[in-house]
C-alpha positions in Angstrom: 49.2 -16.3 8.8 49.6 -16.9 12.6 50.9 -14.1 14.8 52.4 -16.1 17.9 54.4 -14.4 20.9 57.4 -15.6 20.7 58.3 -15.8 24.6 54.9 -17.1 25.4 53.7 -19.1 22.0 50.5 -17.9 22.9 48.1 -17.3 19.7 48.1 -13.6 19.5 46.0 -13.4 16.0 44.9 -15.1 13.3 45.0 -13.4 9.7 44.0 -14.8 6.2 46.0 -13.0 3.1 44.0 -12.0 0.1 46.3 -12.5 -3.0 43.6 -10.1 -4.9 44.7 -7.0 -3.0 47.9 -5.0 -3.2 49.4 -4.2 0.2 52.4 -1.8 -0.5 52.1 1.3 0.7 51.0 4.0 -1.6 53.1 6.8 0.7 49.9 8.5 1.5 49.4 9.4 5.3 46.4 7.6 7.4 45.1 9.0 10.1 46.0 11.5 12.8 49.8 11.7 13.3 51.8 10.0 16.2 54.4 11.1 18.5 57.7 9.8 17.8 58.4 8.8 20.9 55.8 7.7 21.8 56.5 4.2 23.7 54.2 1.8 22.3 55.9 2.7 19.0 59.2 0.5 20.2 57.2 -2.6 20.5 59.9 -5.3 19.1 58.4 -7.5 16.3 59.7 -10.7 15.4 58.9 -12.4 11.7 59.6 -16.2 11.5 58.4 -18.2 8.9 57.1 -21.8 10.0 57.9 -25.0 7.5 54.8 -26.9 9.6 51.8 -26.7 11.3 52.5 -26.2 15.0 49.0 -25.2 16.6 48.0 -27.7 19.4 46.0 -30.4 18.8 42.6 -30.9 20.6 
């Protein structure tokens, strides 16, 4: 999976899935506790699946 910026296109991370592991959550708290408004919390993420390879060529 590619995580692209989506005003910039730049190449913000690169990530490789493992079908072996189970992602959902378990509901069990990580870590120290965050402020809820704390603004780096607000950050808007954008999802969009990609039907073809669009990384530049070189």
């Amino acid at each position: 999976m590619t995580v692209i910026n989506f005003t910039t296109g730049e190449v913000l991370r690169e990530l490789t899935i493992d079908l072996s592991k189970d992602y959902q959550p378990t509901g069990n708290s990580k870590g120290p506790t965050r402020k809820r408004n704390s603004p780096n919390l607000h950050q808007q993420v954008r999802a969009i699946s990609m039907s073809c390879d669009i990384s530049p060529s070189g």
